[in-house]
Biopython code that builds the backbone (N, CA, C, O; Angstrom):
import numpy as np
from Bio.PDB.StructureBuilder import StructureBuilder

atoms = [
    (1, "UNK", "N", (33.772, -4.023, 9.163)),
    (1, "UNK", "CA", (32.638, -3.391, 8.524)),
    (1, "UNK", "C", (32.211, -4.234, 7.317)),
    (1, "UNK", "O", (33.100, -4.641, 6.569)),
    (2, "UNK", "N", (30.836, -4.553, 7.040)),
    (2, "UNK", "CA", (30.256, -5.501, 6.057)),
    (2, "UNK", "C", (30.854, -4.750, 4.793)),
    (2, "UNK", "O", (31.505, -3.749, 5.091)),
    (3, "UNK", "N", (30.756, -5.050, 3.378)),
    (3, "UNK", "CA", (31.252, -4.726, 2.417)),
    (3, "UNK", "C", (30.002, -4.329, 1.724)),
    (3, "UNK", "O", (29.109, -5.174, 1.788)),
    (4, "UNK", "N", (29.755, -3.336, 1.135)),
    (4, "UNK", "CA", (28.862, -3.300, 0.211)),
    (4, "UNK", "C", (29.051, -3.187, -1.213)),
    (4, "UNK", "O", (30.162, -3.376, -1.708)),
    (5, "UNK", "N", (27.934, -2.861, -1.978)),
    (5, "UNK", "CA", (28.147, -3.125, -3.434)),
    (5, "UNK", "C", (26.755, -1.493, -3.613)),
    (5, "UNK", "O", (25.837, -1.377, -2.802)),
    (6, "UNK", "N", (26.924, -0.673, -4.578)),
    (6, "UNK", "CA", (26.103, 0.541, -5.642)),
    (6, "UNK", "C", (25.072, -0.476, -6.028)),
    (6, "UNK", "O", (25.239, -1.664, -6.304)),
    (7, "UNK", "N", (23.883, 0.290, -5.988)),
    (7, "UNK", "CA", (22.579, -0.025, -6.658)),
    (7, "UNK", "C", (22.359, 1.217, -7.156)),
    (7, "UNK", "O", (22.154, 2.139, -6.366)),
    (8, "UNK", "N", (22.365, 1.406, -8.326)),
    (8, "UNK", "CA", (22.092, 2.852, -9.668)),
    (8, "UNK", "C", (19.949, 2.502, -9.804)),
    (8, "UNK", "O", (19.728, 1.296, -9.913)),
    (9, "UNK", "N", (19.179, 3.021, -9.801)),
    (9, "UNK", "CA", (17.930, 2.795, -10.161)),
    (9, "UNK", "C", (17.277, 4.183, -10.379)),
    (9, "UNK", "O", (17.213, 5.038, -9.496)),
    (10, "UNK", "N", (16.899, 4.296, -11.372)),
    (10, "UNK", "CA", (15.734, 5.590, -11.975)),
    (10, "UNK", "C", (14.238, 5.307, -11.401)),
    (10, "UNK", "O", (13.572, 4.373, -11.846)),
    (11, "UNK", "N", (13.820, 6.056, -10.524)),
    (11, "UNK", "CA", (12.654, 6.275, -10.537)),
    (11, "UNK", "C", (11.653, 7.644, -10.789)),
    (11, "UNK", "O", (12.085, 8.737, -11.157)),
    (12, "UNK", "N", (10.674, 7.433, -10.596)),
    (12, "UNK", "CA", (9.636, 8.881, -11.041)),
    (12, "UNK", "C", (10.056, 9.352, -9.575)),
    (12, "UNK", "O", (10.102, 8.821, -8.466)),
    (13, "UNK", "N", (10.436, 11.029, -10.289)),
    (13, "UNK", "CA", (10.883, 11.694, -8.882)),
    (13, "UNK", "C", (9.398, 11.815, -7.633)),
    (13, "UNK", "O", (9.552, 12.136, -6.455)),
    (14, "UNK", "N", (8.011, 11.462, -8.291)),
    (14, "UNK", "CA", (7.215, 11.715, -7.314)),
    (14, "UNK", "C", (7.261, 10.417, -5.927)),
    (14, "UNK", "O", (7.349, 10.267, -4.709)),
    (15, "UNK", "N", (7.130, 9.752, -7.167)),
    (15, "UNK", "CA", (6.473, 8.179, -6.411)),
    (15, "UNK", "C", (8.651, 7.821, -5.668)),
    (15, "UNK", "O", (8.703, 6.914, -4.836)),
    (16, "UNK", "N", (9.589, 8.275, -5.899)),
    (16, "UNK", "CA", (10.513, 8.470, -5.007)),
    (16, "UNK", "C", (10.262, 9.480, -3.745)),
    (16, "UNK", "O", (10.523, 9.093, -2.606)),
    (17, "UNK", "N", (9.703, 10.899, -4.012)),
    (17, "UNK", "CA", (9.057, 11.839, -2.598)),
    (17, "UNK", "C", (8.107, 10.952, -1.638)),
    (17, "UNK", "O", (7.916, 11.263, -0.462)),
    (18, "UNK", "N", (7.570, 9.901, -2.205)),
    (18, "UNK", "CA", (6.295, 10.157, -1.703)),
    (18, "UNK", "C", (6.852, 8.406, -0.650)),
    (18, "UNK", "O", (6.455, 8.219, 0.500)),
    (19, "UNK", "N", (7.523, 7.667, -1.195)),
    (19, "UNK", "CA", (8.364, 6.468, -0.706)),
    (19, "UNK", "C", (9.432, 7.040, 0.638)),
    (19, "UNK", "O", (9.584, 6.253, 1.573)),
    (20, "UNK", "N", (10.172, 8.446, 0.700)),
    (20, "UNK", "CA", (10.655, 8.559, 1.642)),
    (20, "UNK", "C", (9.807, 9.443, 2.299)),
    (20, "UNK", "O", (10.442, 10.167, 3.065)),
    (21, "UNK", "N", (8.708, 9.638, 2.289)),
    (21, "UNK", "CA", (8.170, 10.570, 3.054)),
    (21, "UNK", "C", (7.606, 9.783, 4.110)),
    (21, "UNK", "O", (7.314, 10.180, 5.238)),
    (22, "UNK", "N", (7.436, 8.252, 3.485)),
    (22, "UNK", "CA", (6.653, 7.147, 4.511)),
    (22, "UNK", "C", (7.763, 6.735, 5.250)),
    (22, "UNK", "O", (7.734, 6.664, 6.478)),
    (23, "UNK", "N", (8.928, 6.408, 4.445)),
    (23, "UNK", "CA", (10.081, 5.644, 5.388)),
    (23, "UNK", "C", (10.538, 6.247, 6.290)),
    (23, "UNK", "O", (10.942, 5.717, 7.326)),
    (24, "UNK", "N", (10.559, 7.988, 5.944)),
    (24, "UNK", "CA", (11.020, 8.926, 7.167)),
    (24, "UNK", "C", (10.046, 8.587, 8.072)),
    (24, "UNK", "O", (10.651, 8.589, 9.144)),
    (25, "UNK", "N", (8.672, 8.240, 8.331)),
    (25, "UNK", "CA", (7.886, 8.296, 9.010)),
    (25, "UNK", "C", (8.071, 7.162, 10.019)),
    (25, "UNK", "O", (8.021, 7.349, 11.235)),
    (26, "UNK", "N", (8.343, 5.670, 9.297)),
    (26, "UNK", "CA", (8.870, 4.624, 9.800)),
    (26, "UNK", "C", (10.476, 4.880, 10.376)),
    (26, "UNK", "O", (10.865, 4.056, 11.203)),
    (27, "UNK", "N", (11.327, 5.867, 10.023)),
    (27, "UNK", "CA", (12.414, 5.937, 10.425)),
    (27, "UNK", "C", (13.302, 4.692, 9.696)),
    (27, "UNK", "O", (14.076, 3.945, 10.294)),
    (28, "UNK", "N", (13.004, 4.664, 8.321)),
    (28, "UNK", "CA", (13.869, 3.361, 7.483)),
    (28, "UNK", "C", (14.296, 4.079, 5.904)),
    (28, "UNK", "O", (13.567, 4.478, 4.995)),
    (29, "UNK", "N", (16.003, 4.036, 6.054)),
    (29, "UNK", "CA", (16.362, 5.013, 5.213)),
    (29, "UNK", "C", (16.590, 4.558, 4.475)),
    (29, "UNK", "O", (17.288, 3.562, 4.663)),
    (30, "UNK", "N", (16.197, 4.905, 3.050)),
    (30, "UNK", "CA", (15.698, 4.614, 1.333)),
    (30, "UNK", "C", (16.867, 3.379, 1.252)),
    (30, "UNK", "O", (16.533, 2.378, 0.618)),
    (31, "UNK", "N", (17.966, 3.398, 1.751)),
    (31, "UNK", "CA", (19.031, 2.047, 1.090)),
    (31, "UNK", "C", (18.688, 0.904, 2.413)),
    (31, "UNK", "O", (18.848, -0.165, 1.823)),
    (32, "UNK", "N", (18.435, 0.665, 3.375)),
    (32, "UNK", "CA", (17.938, 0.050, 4.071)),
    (32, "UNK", "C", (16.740, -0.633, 3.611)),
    (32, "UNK", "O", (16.623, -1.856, 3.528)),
    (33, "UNK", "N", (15.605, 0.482, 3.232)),
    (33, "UNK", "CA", (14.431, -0.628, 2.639)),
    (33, "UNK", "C", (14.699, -1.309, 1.317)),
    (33, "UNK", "O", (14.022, -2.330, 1.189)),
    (34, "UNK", "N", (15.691, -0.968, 0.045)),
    (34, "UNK", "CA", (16.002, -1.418, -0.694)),
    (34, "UNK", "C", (16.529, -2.477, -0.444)),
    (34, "UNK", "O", (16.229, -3.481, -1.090)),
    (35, "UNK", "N", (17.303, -2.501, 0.406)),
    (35, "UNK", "CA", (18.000, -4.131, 1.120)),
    (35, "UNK", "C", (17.103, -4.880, 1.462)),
    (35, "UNK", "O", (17.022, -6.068, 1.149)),
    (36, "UNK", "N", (16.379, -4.299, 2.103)),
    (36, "UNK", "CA", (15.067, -5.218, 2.590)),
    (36, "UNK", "C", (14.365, -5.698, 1.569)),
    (36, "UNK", "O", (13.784, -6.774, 1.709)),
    (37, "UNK", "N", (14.285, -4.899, 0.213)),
    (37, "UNK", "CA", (13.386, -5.558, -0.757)),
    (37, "UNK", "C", (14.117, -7.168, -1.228)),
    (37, "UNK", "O", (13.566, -8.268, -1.269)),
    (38, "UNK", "N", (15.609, -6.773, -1.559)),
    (38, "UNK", "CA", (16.672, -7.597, -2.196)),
    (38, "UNK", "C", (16.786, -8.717, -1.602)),
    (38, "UNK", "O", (16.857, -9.771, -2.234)),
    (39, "UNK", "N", (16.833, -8.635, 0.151)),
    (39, "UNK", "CA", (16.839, -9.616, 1.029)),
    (39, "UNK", "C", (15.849, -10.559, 0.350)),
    (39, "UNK", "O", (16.198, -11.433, -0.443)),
    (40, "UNK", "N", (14.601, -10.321, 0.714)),
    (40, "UNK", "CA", (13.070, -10.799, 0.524)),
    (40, "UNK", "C", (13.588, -11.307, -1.009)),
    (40, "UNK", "O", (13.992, -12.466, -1.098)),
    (41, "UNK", "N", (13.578, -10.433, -2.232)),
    (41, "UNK", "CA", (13.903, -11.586, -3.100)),
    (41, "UNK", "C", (14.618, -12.458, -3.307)),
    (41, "UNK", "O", (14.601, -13.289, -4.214)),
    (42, "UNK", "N", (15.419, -12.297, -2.321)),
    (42, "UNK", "CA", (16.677, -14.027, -1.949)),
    (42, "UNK", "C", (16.075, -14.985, -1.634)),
    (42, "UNK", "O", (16.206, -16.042, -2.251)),
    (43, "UNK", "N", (15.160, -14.833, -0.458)),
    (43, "UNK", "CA", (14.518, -15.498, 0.322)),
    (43, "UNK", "C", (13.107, -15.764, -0.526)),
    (43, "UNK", "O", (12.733, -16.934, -0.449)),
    (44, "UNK", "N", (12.375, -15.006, -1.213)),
    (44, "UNK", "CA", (11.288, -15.858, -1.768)),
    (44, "UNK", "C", (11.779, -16.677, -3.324)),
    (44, "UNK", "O", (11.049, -17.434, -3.965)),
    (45, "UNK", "N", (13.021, -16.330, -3.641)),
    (45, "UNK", "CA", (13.450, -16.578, -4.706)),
    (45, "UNK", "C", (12.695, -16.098, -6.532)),
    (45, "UNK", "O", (12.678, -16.612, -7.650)),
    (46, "UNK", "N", (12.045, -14.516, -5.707)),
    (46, "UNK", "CA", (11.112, -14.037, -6.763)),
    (46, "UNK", "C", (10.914, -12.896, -6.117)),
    (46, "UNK", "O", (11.431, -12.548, -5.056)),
    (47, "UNK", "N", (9.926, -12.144, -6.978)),
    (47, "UNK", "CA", (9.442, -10.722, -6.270)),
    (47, "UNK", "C", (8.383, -11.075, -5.367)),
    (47, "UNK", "O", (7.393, -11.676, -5.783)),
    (48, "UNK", "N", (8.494, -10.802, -4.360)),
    (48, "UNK", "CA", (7.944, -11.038, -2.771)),
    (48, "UNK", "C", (6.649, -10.564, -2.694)),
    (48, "UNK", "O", (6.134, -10.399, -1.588)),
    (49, "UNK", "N", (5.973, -10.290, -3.848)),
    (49, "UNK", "CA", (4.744, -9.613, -3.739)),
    (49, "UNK", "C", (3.772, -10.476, -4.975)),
    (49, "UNK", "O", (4.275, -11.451, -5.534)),
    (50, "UNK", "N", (2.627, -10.105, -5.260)),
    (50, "UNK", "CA", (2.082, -10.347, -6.452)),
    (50, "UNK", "C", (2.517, -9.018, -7.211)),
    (50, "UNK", "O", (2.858, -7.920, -6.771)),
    (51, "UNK", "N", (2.381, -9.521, -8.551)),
    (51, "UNK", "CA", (2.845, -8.627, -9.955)),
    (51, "UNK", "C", (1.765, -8.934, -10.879)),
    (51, "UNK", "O", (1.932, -9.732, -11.801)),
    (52, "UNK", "N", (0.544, -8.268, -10.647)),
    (52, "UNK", "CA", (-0.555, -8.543, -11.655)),
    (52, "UNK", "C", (-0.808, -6.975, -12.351)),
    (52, "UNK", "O", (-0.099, -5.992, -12.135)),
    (53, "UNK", "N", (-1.988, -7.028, -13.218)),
    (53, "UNK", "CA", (-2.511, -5.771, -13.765)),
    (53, "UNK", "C", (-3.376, -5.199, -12.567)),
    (53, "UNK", "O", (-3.793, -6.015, -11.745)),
    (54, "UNK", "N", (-3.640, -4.018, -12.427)),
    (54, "UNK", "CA", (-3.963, -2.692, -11.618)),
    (54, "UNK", "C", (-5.629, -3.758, -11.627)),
    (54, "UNK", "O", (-5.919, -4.661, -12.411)),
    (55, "UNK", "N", (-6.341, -3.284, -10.618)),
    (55, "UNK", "CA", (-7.417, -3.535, -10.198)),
    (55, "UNK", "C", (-8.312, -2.428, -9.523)),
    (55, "UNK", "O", (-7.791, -1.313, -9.519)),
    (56, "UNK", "N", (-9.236, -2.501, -9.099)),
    (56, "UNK", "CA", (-9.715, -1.531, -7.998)),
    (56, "UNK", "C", (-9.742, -1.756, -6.317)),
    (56, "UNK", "O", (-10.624, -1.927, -5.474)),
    (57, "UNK", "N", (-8.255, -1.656, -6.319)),
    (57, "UNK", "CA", (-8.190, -1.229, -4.967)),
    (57, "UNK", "C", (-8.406, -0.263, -4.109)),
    (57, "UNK", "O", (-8.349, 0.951, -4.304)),
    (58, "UNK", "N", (-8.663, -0.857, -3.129)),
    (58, "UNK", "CA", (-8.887, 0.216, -1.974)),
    (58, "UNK", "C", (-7.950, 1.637, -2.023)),
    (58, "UNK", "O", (-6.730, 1.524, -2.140)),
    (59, "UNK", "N", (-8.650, 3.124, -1.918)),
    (59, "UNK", "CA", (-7.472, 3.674, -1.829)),
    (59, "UNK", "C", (-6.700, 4.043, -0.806)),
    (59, "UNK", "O", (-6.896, 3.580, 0.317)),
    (60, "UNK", "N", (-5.688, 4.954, -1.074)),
    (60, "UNK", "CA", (-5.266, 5.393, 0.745)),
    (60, "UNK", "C", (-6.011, 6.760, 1.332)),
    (60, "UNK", "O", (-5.614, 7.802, 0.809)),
    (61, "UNK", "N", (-6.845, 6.865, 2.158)),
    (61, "UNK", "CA", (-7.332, 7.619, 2.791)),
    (61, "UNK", "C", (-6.849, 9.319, 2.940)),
    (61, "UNK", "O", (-7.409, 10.406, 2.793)),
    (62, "UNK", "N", (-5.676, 8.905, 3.264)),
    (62, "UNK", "CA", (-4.590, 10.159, 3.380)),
    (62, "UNK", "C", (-4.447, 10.409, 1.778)),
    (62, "UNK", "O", (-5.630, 10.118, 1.600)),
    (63, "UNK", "N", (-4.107, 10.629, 0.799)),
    (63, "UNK", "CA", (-4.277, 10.703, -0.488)),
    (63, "UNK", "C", (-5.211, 11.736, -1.044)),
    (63, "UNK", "O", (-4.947, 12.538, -1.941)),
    (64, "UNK", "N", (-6.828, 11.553, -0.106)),
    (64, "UNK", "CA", (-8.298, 12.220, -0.599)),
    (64, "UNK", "C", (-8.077, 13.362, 0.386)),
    (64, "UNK", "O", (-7.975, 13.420, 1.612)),
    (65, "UNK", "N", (-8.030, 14.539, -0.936)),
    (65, "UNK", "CA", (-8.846, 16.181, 0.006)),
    (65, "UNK", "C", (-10.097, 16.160, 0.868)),
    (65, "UNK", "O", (-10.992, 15.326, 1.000)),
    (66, "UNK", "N", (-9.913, 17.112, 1.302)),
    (66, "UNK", "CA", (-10.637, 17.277, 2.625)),
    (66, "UNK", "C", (-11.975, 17.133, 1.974)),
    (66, "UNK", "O", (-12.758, 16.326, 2.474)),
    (67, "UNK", "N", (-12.292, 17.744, 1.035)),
    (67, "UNK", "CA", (-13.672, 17.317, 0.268)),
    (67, "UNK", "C", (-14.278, 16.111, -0.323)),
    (67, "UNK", "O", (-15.468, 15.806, -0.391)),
    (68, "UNK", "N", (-12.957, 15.315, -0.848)),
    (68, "UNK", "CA", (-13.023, 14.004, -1.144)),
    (68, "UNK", "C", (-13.419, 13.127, 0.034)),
    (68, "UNK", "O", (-14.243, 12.236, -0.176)),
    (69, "UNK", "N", (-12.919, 13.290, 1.240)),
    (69, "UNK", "CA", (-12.757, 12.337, 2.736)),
    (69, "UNK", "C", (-14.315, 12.434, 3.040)),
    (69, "UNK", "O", (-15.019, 11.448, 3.256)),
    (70, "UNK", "N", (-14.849, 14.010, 3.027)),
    (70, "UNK", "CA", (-16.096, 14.298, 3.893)),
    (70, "UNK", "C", (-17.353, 13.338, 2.656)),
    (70, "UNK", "O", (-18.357, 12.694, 2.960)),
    (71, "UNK", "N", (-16.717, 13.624, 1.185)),
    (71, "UNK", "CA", (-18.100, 12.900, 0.801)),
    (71, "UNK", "C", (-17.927, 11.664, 0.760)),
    (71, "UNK", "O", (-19.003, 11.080, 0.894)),
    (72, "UNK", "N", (-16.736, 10.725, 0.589)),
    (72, "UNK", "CA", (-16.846, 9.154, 1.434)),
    (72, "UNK", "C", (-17.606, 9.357, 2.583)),
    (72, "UNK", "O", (-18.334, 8.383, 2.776)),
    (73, "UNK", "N", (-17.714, 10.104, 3.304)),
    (73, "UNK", "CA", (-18.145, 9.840, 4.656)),
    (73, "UNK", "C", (-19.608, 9.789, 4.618)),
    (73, "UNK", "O", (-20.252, 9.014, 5.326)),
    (74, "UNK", "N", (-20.215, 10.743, 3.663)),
    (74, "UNK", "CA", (-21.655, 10.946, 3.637)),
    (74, "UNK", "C", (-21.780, 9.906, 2.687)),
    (74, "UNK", "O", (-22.823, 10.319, 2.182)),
    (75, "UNK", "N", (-21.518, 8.848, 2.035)),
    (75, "UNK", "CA", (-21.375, 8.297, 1.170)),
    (75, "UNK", "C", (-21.929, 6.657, 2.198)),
    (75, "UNK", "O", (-22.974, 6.007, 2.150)),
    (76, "UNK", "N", (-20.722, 6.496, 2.996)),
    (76, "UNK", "CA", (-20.455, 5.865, 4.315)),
    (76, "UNK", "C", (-22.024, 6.219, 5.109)),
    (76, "UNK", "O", (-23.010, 5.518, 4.878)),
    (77, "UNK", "N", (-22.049, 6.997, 5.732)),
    (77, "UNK", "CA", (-23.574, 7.517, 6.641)),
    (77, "UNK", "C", (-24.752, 7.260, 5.863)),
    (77, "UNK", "O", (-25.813, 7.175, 6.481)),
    (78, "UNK", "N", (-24.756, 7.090, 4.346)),
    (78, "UNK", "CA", (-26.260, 6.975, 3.293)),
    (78, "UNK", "C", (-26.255, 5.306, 3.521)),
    (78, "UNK", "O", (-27.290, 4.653, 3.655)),
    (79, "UNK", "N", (-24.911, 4.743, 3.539)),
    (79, "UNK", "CA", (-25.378, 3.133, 3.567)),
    (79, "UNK", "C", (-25.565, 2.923, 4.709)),
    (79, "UNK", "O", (-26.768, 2.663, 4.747)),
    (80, "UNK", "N", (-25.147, 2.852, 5.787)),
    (80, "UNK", "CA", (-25.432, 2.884, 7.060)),
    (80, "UNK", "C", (-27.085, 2.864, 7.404)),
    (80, "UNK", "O", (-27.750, 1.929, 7.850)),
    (81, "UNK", "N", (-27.514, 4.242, 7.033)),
    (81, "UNK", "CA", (-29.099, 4.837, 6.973)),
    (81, "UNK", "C", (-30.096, 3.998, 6.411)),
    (81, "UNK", "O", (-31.220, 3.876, 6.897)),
    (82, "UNK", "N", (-29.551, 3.215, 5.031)),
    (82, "UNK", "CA", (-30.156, 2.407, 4.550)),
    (82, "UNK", "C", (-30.063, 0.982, 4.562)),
    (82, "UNK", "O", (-30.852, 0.249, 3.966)),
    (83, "UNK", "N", (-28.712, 0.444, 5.513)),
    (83, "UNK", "CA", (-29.132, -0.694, 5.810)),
    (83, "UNK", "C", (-28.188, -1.384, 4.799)),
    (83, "UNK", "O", (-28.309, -2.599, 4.639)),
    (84, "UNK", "N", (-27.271, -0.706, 4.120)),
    (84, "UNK", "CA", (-26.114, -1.991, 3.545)),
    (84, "UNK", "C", (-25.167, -1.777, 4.384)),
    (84, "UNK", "O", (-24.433, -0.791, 4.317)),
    (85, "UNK", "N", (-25.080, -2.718, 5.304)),
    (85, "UNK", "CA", (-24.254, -3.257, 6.025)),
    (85, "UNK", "C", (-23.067, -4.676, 5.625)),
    (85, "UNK", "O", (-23.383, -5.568, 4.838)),
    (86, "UNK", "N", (-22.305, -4.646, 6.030)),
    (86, "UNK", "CA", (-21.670, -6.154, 6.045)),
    (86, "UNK", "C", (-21.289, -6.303, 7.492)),
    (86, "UNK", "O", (-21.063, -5.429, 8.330)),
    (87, "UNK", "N", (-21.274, -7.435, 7.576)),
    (87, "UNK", "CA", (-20.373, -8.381, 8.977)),
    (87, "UNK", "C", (-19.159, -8.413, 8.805)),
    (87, "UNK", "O", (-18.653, -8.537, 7.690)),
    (88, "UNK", "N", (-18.420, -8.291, 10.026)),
    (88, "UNK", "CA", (-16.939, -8.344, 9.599)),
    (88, "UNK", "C", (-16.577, -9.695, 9.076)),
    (88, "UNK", "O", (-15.767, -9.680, 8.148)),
    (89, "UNK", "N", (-17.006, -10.853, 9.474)),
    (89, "UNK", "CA", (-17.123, -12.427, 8.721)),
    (89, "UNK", "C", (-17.268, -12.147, 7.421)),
    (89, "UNK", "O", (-16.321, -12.545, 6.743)),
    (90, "UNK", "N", (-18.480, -11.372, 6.588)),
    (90, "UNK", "CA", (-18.525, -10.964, 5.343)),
    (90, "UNK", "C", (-17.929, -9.877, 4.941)),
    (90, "UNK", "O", (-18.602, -9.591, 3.950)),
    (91, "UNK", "N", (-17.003, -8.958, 5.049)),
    (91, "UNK", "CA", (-15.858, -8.287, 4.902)),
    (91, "UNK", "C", (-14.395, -8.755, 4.608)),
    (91, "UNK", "O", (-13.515, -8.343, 3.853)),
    (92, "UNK", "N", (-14.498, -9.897, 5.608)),
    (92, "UNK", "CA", (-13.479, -10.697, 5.553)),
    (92, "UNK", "C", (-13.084, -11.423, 4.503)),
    (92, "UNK", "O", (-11.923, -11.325, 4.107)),
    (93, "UNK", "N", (-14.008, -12.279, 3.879)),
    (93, "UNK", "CA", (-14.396, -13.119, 2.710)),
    (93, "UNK", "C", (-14.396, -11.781, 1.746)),
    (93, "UNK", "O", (-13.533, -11.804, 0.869)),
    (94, "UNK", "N", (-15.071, -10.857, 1.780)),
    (94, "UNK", "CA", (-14.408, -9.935, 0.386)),
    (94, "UNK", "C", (-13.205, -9.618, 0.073)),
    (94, "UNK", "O", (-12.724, -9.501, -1.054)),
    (95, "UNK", "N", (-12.646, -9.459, 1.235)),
    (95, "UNK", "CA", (-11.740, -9.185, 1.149)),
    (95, "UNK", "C", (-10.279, -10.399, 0.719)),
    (95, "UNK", "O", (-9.177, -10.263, 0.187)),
    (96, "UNK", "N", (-10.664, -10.964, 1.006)),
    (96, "UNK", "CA", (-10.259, -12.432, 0.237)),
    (96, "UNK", "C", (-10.375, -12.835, -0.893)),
    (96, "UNK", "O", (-9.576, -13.691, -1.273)),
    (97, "UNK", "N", (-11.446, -12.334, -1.830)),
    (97, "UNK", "CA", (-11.827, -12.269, -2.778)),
    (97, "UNK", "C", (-11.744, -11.246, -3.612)),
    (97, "UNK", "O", (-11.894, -11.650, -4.765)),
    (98, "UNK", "N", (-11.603, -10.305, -3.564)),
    (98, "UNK", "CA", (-11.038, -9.424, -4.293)),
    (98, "UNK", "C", (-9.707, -9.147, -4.866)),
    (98, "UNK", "O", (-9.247, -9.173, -6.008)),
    (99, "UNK", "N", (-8.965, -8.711, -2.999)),
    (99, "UNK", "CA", (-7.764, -9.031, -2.970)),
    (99, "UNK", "C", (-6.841, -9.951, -2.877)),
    (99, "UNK", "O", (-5.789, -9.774, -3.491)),
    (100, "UNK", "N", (-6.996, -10.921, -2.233)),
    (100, "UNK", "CA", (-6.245, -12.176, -1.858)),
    (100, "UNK", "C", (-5.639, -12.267, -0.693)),
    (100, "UNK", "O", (-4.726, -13.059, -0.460)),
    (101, "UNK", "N", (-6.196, -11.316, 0.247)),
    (101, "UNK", "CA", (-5.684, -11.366, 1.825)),
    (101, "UNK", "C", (-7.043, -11.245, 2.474)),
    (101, "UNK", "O", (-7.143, -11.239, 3.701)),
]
sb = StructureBuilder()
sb.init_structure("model")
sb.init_model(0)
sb.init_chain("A")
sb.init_seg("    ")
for serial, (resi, resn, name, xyz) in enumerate(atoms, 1):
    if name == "N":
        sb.init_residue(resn, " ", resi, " ")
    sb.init_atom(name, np.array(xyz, "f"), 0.0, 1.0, " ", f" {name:<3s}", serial, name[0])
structure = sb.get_structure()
């Protein structure tokens, strides 16, 4: 049997609910993805992500009440109606530009 070693870490009890509520979903249990983070910083020899200041990102969909979702949508249907469109070619490039993927 591999040997392991305790990882002690404080987090906000929400943003901990809300981390296994996804992993239960993926079926990947809270010390498993922690390994996975640890792995990844072996291997990039840093934190495996960008670490900048907050921006305006996209949000998560699932997140917005049912009232919030429907007026994106009419929000969504007014540009449509009027013709601001993008190409996914020009989506793409924003998205590159904003975010960096």
């Amino acid at each position: 049997m591999t040997r392991t070693a305790n990882v002690f870490a404080r987090v906000e009890p929400d943003v901990k609910e809300q981390a296994e509520q996804i992993l239960n979903e993926l079926g990947i249990p809270m010390s498993n993805a922690i390994s996975m983070f640890l792995r990844q910083v072996v291997i990039h020899e840093g934190i495996p992500f960008d670490v900048k200041l907050g921006s305006d990102k996209p949000y998560a969909v699932r997140k917005l009440s049912k009232e919030e979702f429907d007026q994106e949508m009419l929000k969504s249907l007014d540009d449509i109606k009027n013709g601001r469109l993008l190409t996914t070619d020009e989506v793409d490039e924003e998205f590159k530009r904003l975010y960096g993927i």
